[in-house]
N, C-alpha and C positions, 0 to 999 in steps of 0.2 A: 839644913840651914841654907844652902845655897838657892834652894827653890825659894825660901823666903824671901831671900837678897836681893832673885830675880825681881819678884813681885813688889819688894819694896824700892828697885829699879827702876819699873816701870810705872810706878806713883804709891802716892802716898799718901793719908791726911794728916801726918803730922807734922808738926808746926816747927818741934824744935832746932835751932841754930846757933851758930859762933856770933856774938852780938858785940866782942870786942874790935879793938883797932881802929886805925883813924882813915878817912877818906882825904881825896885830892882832886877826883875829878877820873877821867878816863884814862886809861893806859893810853901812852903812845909811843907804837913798835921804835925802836931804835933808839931810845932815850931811858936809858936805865935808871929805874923808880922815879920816873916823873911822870904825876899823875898816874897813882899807880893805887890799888887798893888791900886796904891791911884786912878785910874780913868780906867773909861771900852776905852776908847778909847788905852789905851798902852793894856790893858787885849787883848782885842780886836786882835790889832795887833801880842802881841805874843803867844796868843793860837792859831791865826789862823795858821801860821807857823808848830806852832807844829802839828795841825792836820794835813797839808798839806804831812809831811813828815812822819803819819802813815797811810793814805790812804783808811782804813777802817773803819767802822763801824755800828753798832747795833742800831735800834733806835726805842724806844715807847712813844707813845703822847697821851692825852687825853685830848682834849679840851671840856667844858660845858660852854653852850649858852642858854639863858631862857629854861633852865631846861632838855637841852638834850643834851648830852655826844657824841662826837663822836670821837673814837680812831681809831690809826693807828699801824701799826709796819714795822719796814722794816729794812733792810741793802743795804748800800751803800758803792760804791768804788770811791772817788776821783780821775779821773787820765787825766783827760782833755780830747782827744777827744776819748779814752778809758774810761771814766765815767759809772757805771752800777751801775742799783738800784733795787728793787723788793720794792713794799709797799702792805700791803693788809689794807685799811680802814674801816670801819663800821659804817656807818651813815644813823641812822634813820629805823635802821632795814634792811637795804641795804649792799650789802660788793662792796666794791669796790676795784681794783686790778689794778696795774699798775709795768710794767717792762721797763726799759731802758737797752735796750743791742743791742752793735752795731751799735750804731747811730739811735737807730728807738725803736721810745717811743711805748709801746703797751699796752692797756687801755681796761680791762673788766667792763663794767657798764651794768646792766641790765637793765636800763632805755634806751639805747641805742642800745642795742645787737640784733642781730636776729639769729632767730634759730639753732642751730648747729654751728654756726657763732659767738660766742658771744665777737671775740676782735675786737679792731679796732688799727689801729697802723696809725702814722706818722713818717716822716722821718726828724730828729734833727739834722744829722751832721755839717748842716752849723754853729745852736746854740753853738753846744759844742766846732765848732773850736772857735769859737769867744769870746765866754765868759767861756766856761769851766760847762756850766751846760744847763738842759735843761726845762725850762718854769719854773713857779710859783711851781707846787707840786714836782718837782724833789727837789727845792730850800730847803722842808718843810723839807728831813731829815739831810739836810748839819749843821753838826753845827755849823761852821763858819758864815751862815746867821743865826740861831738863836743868836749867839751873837750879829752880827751887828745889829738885827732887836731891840735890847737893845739900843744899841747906839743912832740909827736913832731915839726912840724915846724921845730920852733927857735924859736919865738913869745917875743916879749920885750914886757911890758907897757911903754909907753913915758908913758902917759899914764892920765887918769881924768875922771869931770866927771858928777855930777848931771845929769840930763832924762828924759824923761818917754816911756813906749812903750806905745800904745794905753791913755794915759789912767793907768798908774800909773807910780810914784814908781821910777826904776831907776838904777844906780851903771852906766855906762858904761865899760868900758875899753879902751883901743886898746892893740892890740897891732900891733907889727910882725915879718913874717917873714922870714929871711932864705932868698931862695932859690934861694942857690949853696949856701947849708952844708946847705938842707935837701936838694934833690940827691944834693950828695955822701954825705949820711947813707942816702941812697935804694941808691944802689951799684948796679951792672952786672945784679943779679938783679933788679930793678924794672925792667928795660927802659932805663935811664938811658943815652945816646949821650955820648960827645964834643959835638955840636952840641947837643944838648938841654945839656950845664950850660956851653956858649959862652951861650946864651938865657940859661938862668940870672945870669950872671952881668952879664948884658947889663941886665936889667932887675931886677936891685937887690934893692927889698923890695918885700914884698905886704901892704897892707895888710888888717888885719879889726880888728872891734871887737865884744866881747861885753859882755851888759847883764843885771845880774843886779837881783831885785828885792828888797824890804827885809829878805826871810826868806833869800837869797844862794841862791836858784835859781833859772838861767838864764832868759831872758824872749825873748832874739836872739841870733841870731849871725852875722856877716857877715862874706865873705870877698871879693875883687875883685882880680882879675890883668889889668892893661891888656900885652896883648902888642906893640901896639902899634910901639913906641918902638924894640925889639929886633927886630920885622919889618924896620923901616927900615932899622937899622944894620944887618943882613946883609945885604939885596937894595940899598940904597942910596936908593931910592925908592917911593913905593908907586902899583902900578899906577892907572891913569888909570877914574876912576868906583870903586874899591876901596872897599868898606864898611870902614871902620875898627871901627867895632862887632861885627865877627864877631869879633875877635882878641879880644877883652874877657869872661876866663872870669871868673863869679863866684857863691858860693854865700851864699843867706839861707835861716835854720831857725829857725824858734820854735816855743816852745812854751807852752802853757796849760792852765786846767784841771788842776794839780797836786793830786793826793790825789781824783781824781775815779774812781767806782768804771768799769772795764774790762771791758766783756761779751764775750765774742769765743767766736763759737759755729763749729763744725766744718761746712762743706759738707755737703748729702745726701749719704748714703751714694752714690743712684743717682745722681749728677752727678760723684763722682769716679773716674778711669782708671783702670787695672788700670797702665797705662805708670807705669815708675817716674819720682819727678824722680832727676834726674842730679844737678844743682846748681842752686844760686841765691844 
């Protein structure tokens, strides 16, 4: 279940969302519930707006999976078939490296590379005219998909509260997930088991909280699944010396530097492969 959680983490195509509650307009840090918003789906809608219209941004993630960490960082520019991104990743003792510029995604993996050679590029522009972005890991630094990916999965604002993230003024909101309904919105073509939505339903809600700052664009996001609890009740007990902390999926993403200019220049010609990429 957790490797699903992952994957439905990192996107999604489902639609569904909290549609109740009323809007105000944008949070603004130090003024408790003014302008403030009762459900992600308006949040949703008008953060995305606003990041659309700053175009930039800075972004670090850290996701942990039975008990192995793998982060990213990157910057990205918004601008539809002008879109440019740079990420460098780190998983599993691997780095992984990807640029979007141009219309033409170019991907260093060492599991993939040959010598001297070690990118491999495709060519996106049809994706970017179309939708404005390009495949599943472009998606990973946009924050407007990390919002939605809250949404899609059933995310219900439950709370709110003024404090403070690396030093500025930020509207906090807790959200919780429900994730049996999010599951079942997942369906049989996600990979979804019987046993996978018995766990779901075993372990309730998944907490996260998102932090926007005085201008109502995103600052954190954090998500945290203790599988824990729902280990126990199927197996009964947990075996003897068992790390509890491997069962404990959770994802943190921020972002900074909004409206900060985006360089992101194309590999040597002679450093990338003639091999195509396949996917990424």
């Amino acid at each position: 279940m957790a490797l699903v959680l992952a994957l439905t983490a990192c996107g999604s195509d489902s639609n569904d969302g909290d549609t109740g509650g009323q809007t105000n307009g944008f949070p603004v840090a130090g003024e408790q519930n003014s302008g403030s918003f009762g459900n992600l789906q308006q949040l949703v809608a008008a953060t995305g707006d606003k990041v659309e219209s700053i175009q930039s941004v800075k972004t670090h993630a850290e996701t942990t999976i039975l008990g192995m960490t793998t982060t990213s960082d990157g910057q990205l520019k918004f601008d539809g078939e002008q879109t440019a991104m740079s990420m460098v990743m780190q998983v599993g003792g691997q780095q992984l490296e990807m640029r979007l510029v141009d219309g033409v995604m170019y991907v260093k993996n060492p599991m993939t590379g040959e010598p001297g050679k070690p990118w491999q590029k495709r060519d996106v522009s049809d994706q970017l005219a179309e939708v404005g972005q390009a495949g599943n890991m472009a998606e990973q630094s946009d924050p407007r998909k990390a919002l939605e990916r809250l949404q899609e999965m059933g995310g219900t604002i439950t709370s709110q509260e003024q404090t403070t993230v690396d030093g500025q003024n930020v509207t906090r909101y807790t959200v919780e997930i429900d994730a049996a309904a999010m599951m079942n919105s997942m369906g049989a073509e996600e990979g979804v088991t019987p046993e996978a939505m018995a766990s779901a339903e075993a372990l309730g809600t998944i907490p996260a909280t998102l932090d926007l700052n005085a201008d109502g664009l995103p600052v954190r996001i954090e998500m945290t699944m203790d599988m824990s609890k729902a280990f126990e009740e199927e197996i009964g007990e947990m075996p003897p010396g068992f790390d509890k902390s491997m069962l404990v999926f959770s994802v943190v993403q921020t972002f900074s530097d909004w409206g900060a200019p985006v360089d992101v220049q194309a590999p040597p010609a002679d450093q990338v492969s003639s091999q195509p990429l396949s996917d990424f």
